[in-house]
N, CA, C and O of each residue as an XYZ file, in Angstrom:
924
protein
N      87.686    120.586    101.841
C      87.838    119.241    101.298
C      87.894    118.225    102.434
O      88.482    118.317    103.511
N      87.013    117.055    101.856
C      87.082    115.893    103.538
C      88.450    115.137    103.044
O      88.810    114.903    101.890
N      89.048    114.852    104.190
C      90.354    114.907    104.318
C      90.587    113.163    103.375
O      91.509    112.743    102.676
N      89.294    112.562    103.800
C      89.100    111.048    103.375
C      88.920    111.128    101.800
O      88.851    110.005    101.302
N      88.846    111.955    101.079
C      88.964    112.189     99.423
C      89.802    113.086     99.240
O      89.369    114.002     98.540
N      91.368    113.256     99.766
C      92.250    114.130     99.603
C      93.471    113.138     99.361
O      94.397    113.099    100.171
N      93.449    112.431     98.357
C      94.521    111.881     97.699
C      95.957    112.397     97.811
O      96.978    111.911     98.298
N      95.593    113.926     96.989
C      97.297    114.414     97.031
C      97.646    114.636     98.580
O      98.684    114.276     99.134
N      96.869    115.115     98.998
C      97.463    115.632    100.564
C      97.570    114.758    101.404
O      98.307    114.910    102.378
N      96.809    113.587    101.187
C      97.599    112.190    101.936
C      98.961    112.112    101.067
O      99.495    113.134    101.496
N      99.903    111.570    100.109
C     100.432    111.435     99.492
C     101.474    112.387     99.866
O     102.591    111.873     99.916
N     101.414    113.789    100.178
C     102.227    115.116    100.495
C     102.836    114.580    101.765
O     104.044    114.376    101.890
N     101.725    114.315    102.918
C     101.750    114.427    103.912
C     103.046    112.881    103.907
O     104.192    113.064    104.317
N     102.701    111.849    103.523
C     103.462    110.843    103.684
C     105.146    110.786    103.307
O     106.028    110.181    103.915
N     105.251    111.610    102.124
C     106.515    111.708    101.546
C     107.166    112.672    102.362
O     108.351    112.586    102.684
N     106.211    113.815    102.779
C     107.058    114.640    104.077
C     107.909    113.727    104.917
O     109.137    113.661    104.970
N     106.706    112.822    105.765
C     107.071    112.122    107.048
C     108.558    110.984    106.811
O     109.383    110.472    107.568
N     108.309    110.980    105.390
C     108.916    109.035    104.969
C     110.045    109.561    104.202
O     111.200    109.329    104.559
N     109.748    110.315    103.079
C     110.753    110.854    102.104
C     110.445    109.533    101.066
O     111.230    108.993    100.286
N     109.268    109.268    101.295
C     108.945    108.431    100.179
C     107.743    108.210    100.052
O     107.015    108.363    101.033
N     107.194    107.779     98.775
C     105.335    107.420     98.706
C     105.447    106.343     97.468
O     106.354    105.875     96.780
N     103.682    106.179     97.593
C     103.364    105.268     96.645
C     103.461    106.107     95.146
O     104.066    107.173     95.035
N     102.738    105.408     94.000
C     102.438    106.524     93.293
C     101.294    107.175     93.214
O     100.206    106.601     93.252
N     101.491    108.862     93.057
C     100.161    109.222     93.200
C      99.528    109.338     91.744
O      99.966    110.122     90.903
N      98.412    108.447     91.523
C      98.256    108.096     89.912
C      96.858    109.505     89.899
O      96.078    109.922     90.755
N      97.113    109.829     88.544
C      96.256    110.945     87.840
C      95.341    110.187     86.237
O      95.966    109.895     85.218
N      93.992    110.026     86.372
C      93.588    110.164     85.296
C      92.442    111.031     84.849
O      91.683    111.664     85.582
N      92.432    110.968     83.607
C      91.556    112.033     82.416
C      91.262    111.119     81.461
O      91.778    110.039     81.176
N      90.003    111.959     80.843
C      89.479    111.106     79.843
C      90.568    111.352     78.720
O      90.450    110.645     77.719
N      91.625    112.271     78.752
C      92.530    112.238     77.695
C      93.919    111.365     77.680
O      94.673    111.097     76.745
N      93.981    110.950     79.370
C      94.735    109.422     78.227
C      94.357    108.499     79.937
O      93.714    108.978     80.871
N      94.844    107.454     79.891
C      94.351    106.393     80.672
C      94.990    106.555     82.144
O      94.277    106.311     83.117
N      96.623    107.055     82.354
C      96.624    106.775     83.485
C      97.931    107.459     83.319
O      98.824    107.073     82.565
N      97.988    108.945     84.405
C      99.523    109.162     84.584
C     100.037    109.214     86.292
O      99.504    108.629     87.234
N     101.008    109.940     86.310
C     101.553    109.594     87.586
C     101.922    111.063     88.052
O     102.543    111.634     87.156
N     101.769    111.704     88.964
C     102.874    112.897     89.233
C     103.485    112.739     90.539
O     102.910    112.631     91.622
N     105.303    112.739     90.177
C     106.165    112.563     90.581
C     106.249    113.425     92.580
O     106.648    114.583     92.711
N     106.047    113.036     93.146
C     105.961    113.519     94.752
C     107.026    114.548     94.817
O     106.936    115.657     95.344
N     108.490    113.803     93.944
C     109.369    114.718     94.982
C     109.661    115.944     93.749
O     110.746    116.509     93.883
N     108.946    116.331     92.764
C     108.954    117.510     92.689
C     107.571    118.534     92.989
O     107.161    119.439     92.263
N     107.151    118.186     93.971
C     106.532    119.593     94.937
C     107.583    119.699     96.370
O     107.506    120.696     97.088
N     108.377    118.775     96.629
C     109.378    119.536     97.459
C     110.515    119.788     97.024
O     111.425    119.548     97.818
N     110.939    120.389     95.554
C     112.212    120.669     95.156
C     112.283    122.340     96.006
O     111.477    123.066     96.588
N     114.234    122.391     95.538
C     114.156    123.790     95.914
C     114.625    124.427     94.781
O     114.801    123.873     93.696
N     114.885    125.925     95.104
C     114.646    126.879     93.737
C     115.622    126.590     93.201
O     115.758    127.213     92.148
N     116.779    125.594     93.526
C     117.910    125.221     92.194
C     117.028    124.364     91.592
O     116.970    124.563     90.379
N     116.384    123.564     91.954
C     115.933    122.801     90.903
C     114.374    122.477     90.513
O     113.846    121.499     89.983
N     113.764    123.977     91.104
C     112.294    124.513     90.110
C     112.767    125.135     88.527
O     113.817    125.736     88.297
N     111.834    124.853     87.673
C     112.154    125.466     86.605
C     111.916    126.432     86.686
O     111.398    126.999     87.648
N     112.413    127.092     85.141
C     113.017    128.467     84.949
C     112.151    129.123     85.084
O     112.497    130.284     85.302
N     110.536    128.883     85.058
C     109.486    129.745     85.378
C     109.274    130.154     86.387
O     109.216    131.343     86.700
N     109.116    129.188     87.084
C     109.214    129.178     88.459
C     109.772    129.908     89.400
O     109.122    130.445     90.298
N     110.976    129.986     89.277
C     111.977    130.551     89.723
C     111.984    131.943     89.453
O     112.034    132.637     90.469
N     111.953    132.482     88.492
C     111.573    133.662     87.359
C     110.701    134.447     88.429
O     111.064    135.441     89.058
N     109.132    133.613     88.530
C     108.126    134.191     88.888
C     108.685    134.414     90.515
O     108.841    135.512     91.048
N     108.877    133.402     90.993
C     109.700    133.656     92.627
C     110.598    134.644     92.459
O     110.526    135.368     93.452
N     111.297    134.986     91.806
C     112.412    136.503     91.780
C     111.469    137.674     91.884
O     111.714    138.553     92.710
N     110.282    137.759     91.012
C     109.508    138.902     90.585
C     108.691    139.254     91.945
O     108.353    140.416     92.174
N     108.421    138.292     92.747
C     107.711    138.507     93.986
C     108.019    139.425     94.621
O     109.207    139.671     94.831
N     106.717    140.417     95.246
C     107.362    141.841     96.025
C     106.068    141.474     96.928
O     105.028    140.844     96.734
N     106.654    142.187     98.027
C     105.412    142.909     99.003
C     104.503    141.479     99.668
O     105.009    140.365     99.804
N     103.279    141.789     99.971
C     102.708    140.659    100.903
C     102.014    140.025     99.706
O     101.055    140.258     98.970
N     102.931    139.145     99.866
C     102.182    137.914     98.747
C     101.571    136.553     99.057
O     101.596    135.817    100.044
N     101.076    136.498     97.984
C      99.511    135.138     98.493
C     100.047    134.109     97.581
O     100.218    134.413     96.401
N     100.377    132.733     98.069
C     100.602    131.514     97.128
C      99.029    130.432     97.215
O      98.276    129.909     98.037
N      99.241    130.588     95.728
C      97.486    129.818     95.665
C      98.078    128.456     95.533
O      99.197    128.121     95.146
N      97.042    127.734     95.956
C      96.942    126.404     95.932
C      98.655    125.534     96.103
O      99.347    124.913     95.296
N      98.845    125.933     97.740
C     100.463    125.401     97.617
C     100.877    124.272     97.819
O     102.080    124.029     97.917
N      99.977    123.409     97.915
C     100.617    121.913     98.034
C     101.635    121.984     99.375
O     101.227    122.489    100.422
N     102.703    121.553     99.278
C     103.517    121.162     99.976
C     104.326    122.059    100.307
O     105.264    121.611    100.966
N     104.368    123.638    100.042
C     104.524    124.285    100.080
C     105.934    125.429     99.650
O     106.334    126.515    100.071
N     106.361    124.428     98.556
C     108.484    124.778     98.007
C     108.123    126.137     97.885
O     108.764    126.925     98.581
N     106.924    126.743     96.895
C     107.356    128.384     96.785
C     107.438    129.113     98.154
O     108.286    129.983     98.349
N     106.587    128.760     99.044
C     106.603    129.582     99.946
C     107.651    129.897    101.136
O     108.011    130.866    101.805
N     107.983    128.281    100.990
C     109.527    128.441    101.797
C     110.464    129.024    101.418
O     111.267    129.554    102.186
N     110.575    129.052     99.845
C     111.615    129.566     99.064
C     111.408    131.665     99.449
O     112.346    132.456     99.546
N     110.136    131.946     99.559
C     109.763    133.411     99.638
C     110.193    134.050    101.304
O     110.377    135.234    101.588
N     110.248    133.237    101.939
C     109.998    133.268    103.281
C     111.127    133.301    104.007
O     111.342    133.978    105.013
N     111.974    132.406    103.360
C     113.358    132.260    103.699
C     114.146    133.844    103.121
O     115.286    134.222    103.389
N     113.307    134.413    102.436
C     113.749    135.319    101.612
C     113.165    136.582    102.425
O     113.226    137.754    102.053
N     112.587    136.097    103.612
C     112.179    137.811    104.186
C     110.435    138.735    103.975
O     109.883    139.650    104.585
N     109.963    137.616    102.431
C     109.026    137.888    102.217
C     107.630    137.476    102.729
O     107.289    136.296    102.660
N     106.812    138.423    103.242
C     105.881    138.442    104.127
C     104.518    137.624    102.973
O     103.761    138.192    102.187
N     104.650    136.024    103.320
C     103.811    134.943    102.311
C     103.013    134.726    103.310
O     103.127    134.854    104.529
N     102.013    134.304    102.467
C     100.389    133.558    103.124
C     100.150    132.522    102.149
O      99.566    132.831    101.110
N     100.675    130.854    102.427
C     100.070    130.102    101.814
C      98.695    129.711    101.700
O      97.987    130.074    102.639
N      98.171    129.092    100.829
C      96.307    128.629    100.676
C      96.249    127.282     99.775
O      96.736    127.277     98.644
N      95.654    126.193    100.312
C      95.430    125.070    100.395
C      93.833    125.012    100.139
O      93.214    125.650    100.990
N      93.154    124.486     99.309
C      91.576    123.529     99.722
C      92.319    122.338    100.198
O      91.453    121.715    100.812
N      93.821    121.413    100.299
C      93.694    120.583    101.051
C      94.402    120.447    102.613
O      95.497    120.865    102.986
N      93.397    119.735    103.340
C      93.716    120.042    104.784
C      95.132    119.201    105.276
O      95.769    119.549    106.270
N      95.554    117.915    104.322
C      96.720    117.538    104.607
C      97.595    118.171    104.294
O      98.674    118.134    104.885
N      97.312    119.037    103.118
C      98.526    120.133    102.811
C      98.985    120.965    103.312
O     100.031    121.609    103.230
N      97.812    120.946    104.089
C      98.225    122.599    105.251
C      98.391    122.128    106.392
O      98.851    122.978    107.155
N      98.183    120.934    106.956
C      99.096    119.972    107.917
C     100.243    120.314    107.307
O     100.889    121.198    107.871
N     100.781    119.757    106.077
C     102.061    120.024    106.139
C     103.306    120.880    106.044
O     104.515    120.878    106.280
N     102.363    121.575    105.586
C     103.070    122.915    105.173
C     103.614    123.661    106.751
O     104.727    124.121    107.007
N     102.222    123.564    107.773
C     102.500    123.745    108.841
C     103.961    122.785    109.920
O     104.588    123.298    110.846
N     104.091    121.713    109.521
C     105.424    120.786    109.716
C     106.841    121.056    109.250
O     107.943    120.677    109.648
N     106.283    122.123    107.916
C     107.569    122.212    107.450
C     108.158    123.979    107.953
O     109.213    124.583    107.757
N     107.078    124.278    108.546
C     108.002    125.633    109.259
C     106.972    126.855    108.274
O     107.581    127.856    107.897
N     105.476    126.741    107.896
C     105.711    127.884    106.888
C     104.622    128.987    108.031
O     103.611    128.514    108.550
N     104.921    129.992    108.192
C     104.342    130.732    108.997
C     102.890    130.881    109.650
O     102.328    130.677    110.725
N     102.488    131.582    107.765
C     101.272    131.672    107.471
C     100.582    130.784    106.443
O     100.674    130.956    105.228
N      99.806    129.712    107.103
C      99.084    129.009    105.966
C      97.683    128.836    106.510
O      97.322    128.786    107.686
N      96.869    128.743    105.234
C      95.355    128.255    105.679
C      94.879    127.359    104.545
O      95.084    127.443    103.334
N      94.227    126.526    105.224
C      92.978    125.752    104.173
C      91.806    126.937    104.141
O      91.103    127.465    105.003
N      91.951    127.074    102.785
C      91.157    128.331    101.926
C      91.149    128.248    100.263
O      92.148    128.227     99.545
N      89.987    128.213     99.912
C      89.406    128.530     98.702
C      89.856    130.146     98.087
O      89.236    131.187     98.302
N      91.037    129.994     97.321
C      91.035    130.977     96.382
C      89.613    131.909     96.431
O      89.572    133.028     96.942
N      88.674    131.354     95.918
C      87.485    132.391     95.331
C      86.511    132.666     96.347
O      85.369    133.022     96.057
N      86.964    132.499     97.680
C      86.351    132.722     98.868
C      87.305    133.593     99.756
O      87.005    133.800    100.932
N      87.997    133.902     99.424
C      89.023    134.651    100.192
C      88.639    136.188    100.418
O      88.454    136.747     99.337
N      88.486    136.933    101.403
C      88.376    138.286    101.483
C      88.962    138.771    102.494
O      89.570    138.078    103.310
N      88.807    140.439    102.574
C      89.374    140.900    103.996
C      90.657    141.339    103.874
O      91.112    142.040    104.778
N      91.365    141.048    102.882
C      92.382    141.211    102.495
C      93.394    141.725    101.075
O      93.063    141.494     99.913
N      94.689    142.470    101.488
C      95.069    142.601    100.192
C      96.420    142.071     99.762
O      97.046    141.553    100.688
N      96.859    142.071     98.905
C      98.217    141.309     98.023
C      99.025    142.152     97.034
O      98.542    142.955     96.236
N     100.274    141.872     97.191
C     101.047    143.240     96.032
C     100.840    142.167     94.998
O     100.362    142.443     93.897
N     101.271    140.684     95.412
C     101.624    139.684     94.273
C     100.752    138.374     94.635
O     100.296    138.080     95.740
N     100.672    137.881     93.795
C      99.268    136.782     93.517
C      99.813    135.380     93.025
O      99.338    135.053     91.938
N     100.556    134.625     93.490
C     101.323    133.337     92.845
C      99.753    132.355     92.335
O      98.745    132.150     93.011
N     100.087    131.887     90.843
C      99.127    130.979     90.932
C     100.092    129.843     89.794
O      99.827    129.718     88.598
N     101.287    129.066     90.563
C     102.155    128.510     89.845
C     101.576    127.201     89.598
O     100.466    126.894     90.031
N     102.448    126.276     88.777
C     102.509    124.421     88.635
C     100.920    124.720     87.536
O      99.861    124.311     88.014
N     100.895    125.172     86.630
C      99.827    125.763     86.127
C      98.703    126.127     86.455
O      97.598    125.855     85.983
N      99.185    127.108     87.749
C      98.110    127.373     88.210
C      96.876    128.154     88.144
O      96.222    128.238     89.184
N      96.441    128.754     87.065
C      95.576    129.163     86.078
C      94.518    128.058     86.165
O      93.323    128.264     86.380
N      94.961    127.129     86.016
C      93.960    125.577     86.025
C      92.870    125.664     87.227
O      91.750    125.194     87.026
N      93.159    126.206     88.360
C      92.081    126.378     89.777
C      90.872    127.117     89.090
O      89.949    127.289     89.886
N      90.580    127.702     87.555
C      89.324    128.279     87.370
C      88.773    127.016     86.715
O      87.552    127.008     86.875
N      89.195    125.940     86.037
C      88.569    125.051     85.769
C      87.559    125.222     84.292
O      87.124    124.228     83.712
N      87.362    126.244     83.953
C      86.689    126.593     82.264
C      87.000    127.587     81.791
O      87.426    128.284     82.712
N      87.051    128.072     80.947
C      87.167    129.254     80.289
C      86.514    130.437     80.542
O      86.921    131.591     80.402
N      85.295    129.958     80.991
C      84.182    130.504     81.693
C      84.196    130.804     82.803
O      83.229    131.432     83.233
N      85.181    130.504     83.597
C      85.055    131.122     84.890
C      86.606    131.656     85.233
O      87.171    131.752     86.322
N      87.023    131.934     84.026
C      88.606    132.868     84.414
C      87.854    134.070     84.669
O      88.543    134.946     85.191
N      86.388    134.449     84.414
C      85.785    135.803     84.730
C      85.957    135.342     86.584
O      86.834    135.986     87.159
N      85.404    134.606     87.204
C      85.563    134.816     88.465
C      86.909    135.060     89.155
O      87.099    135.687     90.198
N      87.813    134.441     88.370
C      89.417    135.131     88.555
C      89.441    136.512     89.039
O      89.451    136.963     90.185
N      89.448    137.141     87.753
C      89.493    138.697     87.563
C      88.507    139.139     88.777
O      88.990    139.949     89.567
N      87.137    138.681     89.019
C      86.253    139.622     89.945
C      87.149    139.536     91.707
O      87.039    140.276     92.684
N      87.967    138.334     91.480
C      88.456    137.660     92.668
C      89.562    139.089     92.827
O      89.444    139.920     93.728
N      90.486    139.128     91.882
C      91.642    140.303     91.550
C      91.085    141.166     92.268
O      91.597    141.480     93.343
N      89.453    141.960     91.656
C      89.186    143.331     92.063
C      89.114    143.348     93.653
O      89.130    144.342     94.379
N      89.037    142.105     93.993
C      88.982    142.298     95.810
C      90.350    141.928     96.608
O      90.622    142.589     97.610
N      91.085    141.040     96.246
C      92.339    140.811     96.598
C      93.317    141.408     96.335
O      94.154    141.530     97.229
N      93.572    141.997     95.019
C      95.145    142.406     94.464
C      95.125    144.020     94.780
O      94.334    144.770     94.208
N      95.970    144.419     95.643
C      96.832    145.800     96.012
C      96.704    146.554     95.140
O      97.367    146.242     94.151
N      96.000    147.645     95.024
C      96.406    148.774     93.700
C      98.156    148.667     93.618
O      99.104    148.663     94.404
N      97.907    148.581     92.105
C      99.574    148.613     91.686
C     100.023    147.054     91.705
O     101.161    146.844     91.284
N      99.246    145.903     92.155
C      99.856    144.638     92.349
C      99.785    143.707     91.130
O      98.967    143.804     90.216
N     100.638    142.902     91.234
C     100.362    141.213     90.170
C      99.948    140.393     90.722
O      99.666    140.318     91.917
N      99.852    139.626     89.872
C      99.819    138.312     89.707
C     100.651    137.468     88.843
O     100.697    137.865     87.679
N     101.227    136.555     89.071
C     102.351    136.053     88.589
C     101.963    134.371     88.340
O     102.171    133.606     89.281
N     101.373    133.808     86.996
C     101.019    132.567     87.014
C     101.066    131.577     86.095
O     100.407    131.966     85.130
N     101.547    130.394     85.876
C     101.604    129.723     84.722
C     100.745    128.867     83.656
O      99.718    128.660     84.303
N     100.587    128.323     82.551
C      99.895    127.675     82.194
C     100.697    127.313     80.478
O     101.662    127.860     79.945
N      99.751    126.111     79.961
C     100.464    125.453     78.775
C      99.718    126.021     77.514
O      99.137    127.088     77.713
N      99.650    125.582     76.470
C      99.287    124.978     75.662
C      99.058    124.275     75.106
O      99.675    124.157     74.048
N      98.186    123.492     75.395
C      97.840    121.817     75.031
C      97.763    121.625     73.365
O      98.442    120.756     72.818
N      96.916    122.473     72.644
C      97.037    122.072     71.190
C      97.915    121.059     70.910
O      97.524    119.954     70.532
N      98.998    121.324     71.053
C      99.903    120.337     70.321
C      99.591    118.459     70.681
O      99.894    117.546     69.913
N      99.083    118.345     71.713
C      98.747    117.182     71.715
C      97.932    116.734     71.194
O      97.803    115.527     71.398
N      97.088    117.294     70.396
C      95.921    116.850     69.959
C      96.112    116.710     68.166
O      95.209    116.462     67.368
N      97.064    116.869     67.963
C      97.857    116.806     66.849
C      96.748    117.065     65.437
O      96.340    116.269     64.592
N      96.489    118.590     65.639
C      95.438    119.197     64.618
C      93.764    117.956     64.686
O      92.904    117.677     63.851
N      93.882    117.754     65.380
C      92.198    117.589     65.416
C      91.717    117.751     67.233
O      92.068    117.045     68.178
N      90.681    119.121     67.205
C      90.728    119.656     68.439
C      89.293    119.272     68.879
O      88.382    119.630     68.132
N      88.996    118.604     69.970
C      88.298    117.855     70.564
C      86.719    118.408     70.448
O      86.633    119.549     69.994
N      85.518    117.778     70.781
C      84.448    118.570     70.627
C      83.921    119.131     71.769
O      83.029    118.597     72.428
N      84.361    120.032     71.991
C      84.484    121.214     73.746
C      84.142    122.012     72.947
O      84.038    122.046     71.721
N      83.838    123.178     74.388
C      83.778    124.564     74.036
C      85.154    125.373     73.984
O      85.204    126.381     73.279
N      86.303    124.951     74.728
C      87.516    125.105     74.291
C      88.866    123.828     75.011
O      88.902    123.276     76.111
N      89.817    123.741     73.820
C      90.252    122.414     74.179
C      90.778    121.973     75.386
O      90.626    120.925     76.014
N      91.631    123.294     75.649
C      91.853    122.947     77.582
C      91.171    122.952     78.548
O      91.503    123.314     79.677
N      90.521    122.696     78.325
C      88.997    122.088     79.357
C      89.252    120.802     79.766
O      88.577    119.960     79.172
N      90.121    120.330     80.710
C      89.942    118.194     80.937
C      89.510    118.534     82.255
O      89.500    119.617     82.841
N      89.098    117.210     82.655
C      88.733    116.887     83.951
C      90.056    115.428     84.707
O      90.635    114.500     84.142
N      90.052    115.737     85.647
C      91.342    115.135     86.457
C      90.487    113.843     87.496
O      89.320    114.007     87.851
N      90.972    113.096     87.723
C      90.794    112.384     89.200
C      92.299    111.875     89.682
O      93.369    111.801     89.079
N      92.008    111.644     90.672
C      93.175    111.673     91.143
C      92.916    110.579     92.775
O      92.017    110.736     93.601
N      94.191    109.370     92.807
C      94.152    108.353     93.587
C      95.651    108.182     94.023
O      96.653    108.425     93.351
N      95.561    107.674     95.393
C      96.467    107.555     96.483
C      96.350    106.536     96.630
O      95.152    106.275     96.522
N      97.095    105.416     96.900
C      96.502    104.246     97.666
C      95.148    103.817     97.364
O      94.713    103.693     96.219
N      94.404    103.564     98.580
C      92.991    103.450     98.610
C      92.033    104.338     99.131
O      90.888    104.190     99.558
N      93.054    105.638     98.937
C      92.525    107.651     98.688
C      91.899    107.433     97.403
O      92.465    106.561     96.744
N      90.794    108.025     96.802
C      90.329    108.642     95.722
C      89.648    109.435     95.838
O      88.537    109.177     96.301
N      90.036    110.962     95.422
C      89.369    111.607     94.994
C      88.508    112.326     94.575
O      88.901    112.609     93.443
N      87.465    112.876     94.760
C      86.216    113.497     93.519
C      87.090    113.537     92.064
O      88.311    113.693     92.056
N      86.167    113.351     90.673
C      86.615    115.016     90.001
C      86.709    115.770     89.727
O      86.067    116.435     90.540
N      87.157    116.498     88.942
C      87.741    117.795     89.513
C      87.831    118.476     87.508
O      88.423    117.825     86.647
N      87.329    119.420     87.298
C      87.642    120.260     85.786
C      88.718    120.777     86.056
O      88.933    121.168     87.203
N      89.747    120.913     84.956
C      91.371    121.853     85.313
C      91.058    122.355     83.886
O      90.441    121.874     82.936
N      91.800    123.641     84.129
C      92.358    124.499     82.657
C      93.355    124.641     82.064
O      94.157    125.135     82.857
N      93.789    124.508     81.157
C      94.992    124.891     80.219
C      94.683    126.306     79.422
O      93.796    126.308     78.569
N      95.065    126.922     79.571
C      94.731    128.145     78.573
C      95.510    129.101     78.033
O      95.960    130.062     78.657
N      95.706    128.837     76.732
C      96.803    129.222     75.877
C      97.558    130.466     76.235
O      96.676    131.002     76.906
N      98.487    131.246     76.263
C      98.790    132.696     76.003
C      98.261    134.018     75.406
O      98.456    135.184     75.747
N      97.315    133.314     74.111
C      96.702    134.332     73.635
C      95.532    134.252     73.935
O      95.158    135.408     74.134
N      94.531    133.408     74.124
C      93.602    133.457     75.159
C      93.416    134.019     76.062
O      92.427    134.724     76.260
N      94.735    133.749     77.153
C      94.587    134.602     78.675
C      94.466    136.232     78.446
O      93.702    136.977     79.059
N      95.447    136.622     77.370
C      95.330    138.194     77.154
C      94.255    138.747     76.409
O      94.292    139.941     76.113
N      93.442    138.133     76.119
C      92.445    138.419     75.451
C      90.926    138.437     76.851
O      89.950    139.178     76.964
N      91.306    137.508     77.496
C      90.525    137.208     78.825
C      91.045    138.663     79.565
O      90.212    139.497     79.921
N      92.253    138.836     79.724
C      92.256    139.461     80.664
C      91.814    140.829     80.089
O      91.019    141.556     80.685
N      92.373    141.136     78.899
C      91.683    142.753     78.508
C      90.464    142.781     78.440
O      89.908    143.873     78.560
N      89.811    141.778     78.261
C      88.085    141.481     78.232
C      87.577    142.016     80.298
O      86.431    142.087     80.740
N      88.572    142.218     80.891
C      87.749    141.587     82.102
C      88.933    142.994     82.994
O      89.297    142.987     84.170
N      89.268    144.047     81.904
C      90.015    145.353     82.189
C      91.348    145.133     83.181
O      91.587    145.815     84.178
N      92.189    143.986     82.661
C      93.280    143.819     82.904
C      94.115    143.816     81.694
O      93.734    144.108     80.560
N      95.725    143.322     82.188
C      96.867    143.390     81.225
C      97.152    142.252     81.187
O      96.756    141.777     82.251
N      97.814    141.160     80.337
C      98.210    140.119     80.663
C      99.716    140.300     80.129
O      99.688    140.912     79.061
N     100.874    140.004     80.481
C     102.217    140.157     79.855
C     102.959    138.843     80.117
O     103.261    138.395     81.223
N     103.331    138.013     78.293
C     104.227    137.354     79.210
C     105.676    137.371     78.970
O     106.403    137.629     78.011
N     105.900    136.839     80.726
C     107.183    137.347     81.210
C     108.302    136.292     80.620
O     109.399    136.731     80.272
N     107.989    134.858     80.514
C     109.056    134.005     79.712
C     107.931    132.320     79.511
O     106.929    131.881     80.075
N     108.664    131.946     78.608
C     108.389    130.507     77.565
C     109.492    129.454     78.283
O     110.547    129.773     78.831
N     108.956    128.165     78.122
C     109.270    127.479     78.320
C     109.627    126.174     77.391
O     108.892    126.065     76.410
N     110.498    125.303     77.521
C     110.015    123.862     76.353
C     109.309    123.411     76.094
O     109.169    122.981     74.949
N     108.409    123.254     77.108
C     106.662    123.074     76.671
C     106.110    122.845     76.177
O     105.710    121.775     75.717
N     105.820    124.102     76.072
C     104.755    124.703     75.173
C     103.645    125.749     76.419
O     102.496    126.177     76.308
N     104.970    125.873     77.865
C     104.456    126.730     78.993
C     104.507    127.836     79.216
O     105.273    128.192     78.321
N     104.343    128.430     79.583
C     104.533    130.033     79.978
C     104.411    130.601     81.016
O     103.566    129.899     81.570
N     104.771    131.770     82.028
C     104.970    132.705     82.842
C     103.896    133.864     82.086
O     104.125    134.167     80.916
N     103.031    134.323     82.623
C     102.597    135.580     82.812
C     102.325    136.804     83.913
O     101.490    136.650     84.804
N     102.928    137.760     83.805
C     102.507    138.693     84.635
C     100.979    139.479     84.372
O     100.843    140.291     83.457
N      99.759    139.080     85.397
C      98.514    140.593     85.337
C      98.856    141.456     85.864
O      99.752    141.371     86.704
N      98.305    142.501     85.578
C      98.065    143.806     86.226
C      96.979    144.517     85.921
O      96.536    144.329     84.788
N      96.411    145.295     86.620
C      95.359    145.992     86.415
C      95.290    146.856     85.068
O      96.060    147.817     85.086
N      94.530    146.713     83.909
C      94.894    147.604     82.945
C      94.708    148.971     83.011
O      95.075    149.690     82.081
């Protein structure tokens, strides 16, 4: 990612330095204009939610945090003894992550990653969303057969949007399909497709694609925790 269309990771990088930012505004064609709050990607595990936290307990062995932003899970794993490798597509993120003490980090593409293996697979803050369609949670799984440890997880969250759409479901090929942009200042962005994908979906994906999907806990939501494993 050129660092000059990296909104959030300018934004990361600033609230590191300042302990404060502008807002970093988010829109979609599904509503006009939101905001996500800076200082929860540097909370700590008292005050990540219960998923979160959940999925950070379950962590074993050499584990991979996808797409870590600013990097709270990994400090939280690390501090804990556990041998983490954060991964960033953004390069301010992994500036910062590197500022904040985290060992191992790289600017790296999830679905480019090789050479390597993982007991546990973090893909938190709904992170399921990095496949971007429904259609390409298959490159997920092919990603699994080269990364994940015989015997390993993956440990990752995601919603259920239905409910917002309050029984009339959009004309997609499936409804959690939006597209994001995202602005900093006078940072903007590309955009960008994200996924939402229900609970019973994912397990249906994943036995389709000779995995397990289990989930591990619910949220107020309408979120969830799932554990994969190889079926």
């Amino acid at each position: 990612m050129n660092s000059q269309k990296d909104p959030m990771g300018r934004a990361i990088a600033e609230f590191h330095k300042t302990g404060m930012a502008d807002k970093l505004r988010v829109f979609s064609p599904m509503f006009e204009e939101d905001e996500m709050p800076l200082d929860t990607l540097f909370r700590t595990y008292d005050a990540m939610p219960e998923i979160e936290r959940r999925a950070l307990d379950m962590a074993k062995g050499r584990t991979l945090d996808v797409g870590a932003a600013s990097g709270c899970h990994s400090l939280v794993l690390q501090e804990r003894g556990i041998d983490v490798t954060a991964i960033d597509i953004s390069p301010l993120s992994v500036e910062t992550m590197k500022n904040r003490g985290i060992k191992k980090v790289f600017e790296q593409d999830f679905f480019t990653l090789e050479g390597q293996l993982f007991e546990t697979i973090l893909l938190l803050m709904n992170g399921f969303g990095i496949t971007g369609t429904l259609q390409r949670m298959r490159d997920l799984f092919r990603q699994l057969d080269k990364i994940l440890a015989p015997g390993g997880q993956l440990l990752g969250d995601s919603s259920d949007i239905s409910y917002v759409f309050d029984g009339y479901m959009p004309d997609t090929e499936y409804y959690g399909e939006l597209t994001f942009q995202m602005q900093y200042k006078d940072t903007i962005g590309e955009p960008f497709p994200w996924l939402y994908i229900d609970a019973d979906t994912l397990k249906q994906v994943a036995t389709d694609n000779g995995y397990h999907a289990e989930i591990i806990a619910e949220g107020k939501h309408y979120d969830y925790l799932a554990r994969i494993t190889k079926g």
